[in-house]
N, C-alpha and C positions, 0 to 999 in steps of 0.2 A: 481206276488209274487217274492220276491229277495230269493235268494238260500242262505242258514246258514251251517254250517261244522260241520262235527262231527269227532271226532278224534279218530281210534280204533288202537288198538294192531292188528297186525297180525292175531294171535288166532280168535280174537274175529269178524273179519271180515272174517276168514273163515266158521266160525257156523253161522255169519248172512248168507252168502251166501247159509250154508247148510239146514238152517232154514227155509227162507224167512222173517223172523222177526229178530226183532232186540230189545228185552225187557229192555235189557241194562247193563252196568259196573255196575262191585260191588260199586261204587259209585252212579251211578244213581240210583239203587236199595235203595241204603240206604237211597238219598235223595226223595225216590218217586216221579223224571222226569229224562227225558232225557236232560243231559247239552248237548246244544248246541251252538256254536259261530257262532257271526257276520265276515266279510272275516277279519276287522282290528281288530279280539279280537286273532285270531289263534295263531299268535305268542304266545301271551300272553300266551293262554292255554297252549300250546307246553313247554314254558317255565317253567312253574308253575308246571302241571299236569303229562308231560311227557317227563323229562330230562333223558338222560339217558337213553333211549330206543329205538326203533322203533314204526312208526306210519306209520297207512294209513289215509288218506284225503278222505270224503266222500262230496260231495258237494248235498245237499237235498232239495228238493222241497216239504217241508210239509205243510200240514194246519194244523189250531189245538194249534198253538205256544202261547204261554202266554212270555212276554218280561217282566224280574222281573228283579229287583236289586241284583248284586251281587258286589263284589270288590269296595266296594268305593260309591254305590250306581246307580253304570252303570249298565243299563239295558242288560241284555242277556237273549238270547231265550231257553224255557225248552218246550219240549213235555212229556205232561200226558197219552203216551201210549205209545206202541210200535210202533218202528218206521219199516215200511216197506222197504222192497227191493225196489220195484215199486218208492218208493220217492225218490228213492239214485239219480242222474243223472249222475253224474262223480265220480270217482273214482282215487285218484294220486297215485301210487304206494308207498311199504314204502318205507319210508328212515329213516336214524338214525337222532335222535333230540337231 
């Protein structure tokens, strides 16, 4: 299975860690899934989603992924549940985007 990214806030990668789960951004929530990107969508999100901030890089190994249309009709990866620790494999430190 190829590994998809997910992009958190500091914050929010601390409580996954505190947690072991990871239910999701007040975005995901609203959209009931987890956004997740492909390695060439990241910039993109980075750009779009979280200019102006800090982020950490999770690199995930899920199953479960449903690959829908988003932006234009490009397919990106959502998970219909909460994402676990156990799935994360890498982690990039934050940096400012």
């Amino acid at each position: 299975m190829a590994l998809v990214y997910k992009l958190l806030r500091p914050a929010e990668w601390v409580a996954f860690q505190t947690d072991g789960v990871f239910a999701g951004s007040p975005d995901d929530l609203r959209d009931g899934f987890i956004h997740l990107s492909a390695a060439d969508q990241v910039a993109g999100t980075c750009a779009k989603w979280f200019a102006g901030t800090e982020v950490v890089l999770l690199a995930v190994d899920a199953a479960d992924l449903r690959w829908e249309p988003l932006r234009g009709g490009v397919l990106f990866p959502h998970l219909y549940r909460p994402l676990r620790l156990a799935e994360v494999s890498v982690v990039a430190p934050p940096w400012p985007v």
